[in-house]
C-alpha positions, -999 to 999 in steps of 0.1 A, spaced: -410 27 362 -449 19 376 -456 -12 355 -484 -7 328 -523 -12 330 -535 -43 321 -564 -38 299 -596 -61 286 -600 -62 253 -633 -57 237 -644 -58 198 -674 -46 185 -694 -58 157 -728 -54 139 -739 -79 116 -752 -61 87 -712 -53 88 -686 -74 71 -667 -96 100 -637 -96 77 -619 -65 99 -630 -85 133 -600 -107 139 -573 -84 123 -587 -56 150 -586 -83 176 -551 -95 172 -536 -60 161 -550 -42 191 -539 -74 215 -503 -72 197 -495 -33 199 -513 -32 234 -487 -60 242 -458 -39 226 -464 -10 248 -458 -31 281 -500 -38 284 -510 -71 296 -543 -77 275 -575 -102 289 -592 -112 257 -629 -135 257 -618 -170 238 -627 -164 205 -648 -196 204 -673 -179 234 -692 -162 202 -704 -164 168 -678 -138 154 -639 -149 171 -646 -132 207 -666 -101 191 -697 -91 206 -723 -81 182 -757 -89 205 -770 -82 240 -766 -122 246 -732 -118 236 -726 -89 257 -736 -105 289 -711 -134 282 -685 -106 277 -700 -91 311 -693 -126 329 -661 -127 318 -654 -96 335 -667 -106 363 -648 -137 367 -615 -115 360 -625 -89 386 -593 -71 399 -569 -84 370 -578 -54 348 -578 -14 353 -596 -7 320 -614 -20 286 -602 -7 255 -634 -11 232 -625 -14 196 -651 -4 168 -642 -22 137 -674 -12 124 -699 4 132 -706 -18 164 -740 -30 188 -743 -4 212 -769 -30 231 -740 -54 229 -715 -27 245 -739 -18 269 -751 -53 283 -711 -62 283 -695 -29 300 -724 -13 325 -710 -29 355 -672 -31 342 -667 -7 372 -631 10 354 -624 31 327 -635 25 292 -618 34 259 -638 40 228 -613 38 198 -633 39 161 -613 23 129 -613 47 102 -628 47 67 -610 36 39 -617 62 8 -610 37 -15 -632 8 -3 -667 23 4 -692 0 -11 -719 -11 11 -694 -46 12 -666 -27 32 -675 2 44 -670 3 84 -690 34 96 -674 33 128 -672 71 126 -707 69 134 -709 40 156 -688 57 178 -714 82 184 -743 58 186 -721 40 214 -714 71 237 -754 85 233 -759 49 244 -736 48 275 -745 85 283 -782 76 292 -769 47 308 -744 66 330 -720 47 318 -685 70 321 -661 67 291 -628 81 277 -624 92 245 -599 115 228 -593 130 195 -591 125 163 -625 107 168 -615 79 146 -581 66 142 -559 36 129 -542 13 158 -511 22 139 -517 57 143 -488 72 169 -518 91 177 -534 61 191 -505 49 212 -502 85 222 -543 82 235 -534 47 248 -507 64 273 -536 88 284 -558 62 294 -532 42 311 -526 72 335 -561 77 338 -567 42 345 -538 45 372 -550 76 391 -587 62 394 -571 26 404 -547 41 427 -574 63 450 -596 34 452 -606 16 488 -567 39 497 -559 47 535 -540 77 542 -525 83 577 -527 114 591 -498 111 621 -499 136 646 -529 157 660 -533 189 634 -519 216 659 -545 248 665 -521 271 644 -527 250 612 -565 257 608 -552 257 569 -551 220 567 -586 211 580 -599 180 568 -635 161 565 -626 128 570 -663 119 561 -661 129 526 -632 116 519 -646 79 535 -678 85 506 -646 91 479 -634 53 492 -605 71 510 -601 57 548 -578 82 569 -560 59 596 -550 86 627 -525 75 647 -510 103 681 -478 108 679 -469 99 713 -477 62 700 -447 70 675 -421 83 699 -429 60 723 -420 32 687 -387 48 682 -380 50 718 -382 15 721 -371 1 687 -348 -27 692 -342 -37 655 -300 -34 651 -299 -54 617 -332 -32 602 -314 4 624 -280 -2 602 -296 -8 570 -318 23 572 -284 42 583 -274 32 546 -296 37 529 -299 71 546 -261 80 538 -263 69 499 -295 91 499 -283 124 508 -249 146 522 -249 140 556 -215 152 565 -227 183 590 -251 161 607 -243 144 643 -240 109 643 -269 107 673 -294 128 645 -288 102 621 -296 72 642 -326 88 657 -338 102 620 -333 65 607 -352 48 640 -380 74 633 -379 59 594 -381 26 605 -414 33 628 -428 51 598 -423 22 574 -438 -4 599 -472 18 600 -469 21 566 -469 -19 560 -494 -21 593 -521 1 583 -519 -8 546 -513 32 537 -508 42 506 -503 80 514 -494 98 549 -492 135 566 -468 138 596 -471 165 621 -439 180 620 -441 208 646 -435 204 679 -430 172 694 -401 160 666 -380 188 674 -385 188 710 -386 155 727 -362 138 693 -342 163 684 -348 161 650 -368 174 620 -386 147 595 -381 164 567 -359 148 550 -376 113 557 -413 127 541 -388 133 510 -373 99 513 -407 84 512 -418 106 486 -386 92 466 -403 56 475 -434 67 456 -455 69 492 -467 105 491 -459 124 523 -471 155 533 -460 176 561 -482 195 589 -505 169 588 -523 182 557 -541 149 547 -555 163 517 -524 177 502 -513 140 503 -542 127 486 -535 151 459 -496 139 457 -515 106 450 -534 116 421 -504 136 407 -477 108 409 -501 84 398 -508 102 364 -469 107 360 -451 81 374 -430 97 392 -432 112 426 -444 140 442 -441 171 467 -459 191 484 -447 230 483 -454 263 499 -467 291 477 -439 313 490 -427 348 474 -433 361 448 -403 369 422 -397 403 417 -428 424 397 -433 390 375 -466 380 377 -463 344 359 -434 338 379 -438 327 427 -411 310 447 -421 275 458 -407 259 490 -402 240 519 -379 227 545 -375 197 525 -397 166 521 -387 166 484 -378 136 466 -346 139 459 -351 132 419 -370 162 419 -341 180 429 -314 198 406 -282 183 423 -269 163 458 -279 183 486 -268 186 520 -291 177 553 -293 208 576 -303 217 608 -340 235 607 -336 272 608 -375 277 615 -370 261 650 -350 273 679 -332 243 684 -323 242 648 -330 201 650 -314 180 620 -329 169 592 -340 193 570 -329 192 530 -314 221 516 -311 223 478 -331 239 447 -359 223 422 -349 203 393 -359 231 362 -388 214 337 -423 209 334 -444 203 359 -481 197 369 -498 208 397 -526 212 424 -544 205 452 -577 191 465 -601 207 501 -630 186 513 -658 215 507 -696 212 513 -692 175 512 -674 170 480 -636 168 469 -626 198 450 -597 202 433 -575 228 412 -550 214 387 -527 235 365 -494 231 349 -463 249 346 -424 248 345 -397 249 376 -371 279 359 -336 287 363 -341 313 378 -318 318 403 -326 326 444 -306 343 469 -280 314 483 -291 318 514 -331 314 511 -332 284 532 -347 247 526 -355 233 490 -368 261 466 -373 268 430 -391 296 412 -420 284 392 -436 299 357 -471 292 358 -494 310 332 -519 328 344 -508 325 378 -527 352 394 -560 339 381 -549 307 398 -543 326 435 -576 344 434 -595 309 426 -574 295 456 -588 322 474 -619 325 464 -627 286 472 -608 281 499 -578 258 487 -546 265 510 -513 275 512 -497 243 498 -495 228 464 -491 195 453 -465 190 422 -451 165 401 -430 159 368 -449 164 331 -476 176 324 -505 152 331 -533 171 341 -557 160 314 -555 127 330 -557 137 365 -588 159 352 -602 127 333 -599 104 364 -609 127 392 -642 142 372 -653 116 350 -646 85 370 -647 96 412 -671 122 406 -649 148 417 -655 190 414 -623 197 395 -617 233 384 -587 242 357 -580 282 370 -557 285 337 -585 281 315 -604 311 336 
């Protein structure tokens, strides 16, 4: 599994408040944070007057340099509220903290409510986000509004921010390659590199005539036999020729090496023609091996479908895919056929399936992965560079039982999505395309959180009309 955020730690304080809670929130926080695989950066508690909380502007711009000194160590501040909190504190300590924040508030006591120990956090809490709100500061927050640390409700918020804190870390300063020229039939998969370069997204193009010349020339017999290995424990390649699994696994190697040169953390191959023709083979089956490797790979060169795979697999730790809005099934309108010839990760697929030849093409070139979707929940979406701006749809659903004809061809899986014809006319309506990003779980409040709150995303929900 991903490893966890690391988090700074940040306690609030206002003095006309007892200090008493102050280094019980500190070192409870630090401890369960700890607990649920969270490295934690704390201030030394002898930088202020109060153990490390921050109950003054001063204090908040030594809280601010310590940020700053542990820039890149951290993909988020949890800020406690003990009590009711400084919001001039907060805001001189977190405007420039550049990640996402968490606002947790302790709860009330009913028992202890004297002026003494009373917290009023409840209303801190508000006082802090008017505060941050005029400064543009973005938050997180989540419900109930205040809650104990040892509230599973808490650890349950925690887990949201960590995959918030992933998907907004993990499409920062990213390069995506997009390998192959797009071809004039796939209009669908138009791309503004421009607005995604304002996102922080750099798009690394690279012709695929650099790529075959790579594999044509690969003299790497030690890295060739290892990828044939790895190849064979990956997938049932029993009908495939020999010669289609060496030139498959000398096409995986090329991949890998523009992967480590050009630092990418996503790709899109173009898939039609020049694979089949002048290799002999179809990548399929080596976009699903990648996706496996949690390096999201789209097919057709569709660039953005891959940076949606990014957000997705981010939020869920798991990887992604990128489908085909297929058939419909039957007269059920909740219910479409997702599919494609196979760049699925095989974990996201219900059993060991067999590598094909690609019965799209005349050739019928090897590589393609037959096989059905693993049934369970699943999230969804997909993003289009419109007008200058990313826009995304997100939804969730479930991958059925259902069963499909045995001989619909490539990896398939009928999908339950509520409200799914609400979700085709928005596609339509706002020009989204024919392929749709998915991934394990339902994390789509995260993905939601990250992309609009933090990136400054357009980010529409069709489900909730």
């Amino acid at each position: 599994m991903p490893e966890k955020s690391t988090f700074a730690l940040y306690v609030a304080h206002r003095a006309v408040f007892t200090p008493g809670p102050l280094a019980e929130a500190r070192e409870t926080v630090s401890e369960l944070l700890n607990s649920w695989g969270h490295k934690v950066l704390m201030l030394p508690s002898d930088a202020t007057a109060f153990g490390g909380a921050i109950e003054s502007a001063a204090e908040g711009r030594v809280f601010a340099n310590f940020l700053a000194a542990h820039r890149g160590e951290y993909q988020g501040v949890v800020c406690v509220l003990p009590n009711f909190g400084n919001e001039n504190g907060a805001l001189a300590a977190l405007a420039h903290a550049d990640v996402p924040i968490f606002l947790q508030a302790y709860p009330d006591d009913m028992t202890r409510m004297s002026l003494a120990d009373r917290r009023d956090a409840f209303c801190g809490k508000l006082s802090m986000m008017n505060v941050f709100n005029q400064a543009g500061i973005p938050f997180t927050i989540d419900k109930p509004h205040t809650v104990s640390p040892h509230d599973p409700r808490f650890k349950a918020s925690i887990d949201y921010f960590d995959r918030v804190c992933k998907v907004v870390a993990g499409l920062k300063d990213i390069h995506v390659g997009a390998i192959g020229a797009r071809t004039t039939p796939f209009k669908t998969v138009r791309v503004d590199e421009a607005t995604l370069q304002r996102y922080g997204i750099s798009v690394e193009t690279l012709d695929m005539a650099e790529i075959l010349w790579r594999v044509n020339k690969l003299q790497a017999p030690e890295a060739l036999s290892d990828k044939i290995a790895f190849m064979q424990q990956y997938a049932d390649w029993r009908d495939t020729p020999v010669q289609s699994i060496e030139k498959l696994a000398r096409l995986a190697i090329v991949l890998d090496q523009v992967i480590d040169e050009y630092h990418l953390s996503a790709l899109a191959l173009r898939c039609w023609d020049e694979l089949p023709q002048q290799l002999g083979v179809a990548g399929c089956i080596l976009l699903g091996m990648l996706n496996e490797r949690l390096v999201p790979a789209a097919c057709e060169v569709d660039v953005c479908s891959a940076v949606a795979m990014q957000a997705l697999r981010l939020a869920s730790g798991g990887p992604a895919a990128c489908l085909d809005w297929n058939n419909n099934y039957y007269d059920e309108d909740d219910k479409c056929i997702l599919f494609h010839c196979g760049p699925v990760p095989a974990s996201l697929m219900a059993a060991p399936s067999p590598v094909t030849g690609h019965d799209m093409m005349a050739n019928q070139p090897a590589g393609c992965h037959v096989g059905r979707l693993l049934p369970g929940g699943i999230s969804f979406g997909n993003m289009a560079t419109i007008d200058g701006d990313m826009r995304f749809f997100l939804g969730e659903g479930a991958i059925t039982a259902d069963s499909i004809p045995e001989d619909f061809f490539g990896v398939c899986g009928v999908a339950h999505i509520p409200d799914l014809q609400n979700v085709l006319v928005h596609m339509g309506r706002f020009g989204h395309r024919h392929h749709v990003a998915i991934t394990r779980g339902h994390v789509t409040k995260a993905v939601r959180e990250a992309l609009d709150n933090y990136i400054g995303c357009e980010v529409f929900v069709p489900q909730e009309g």
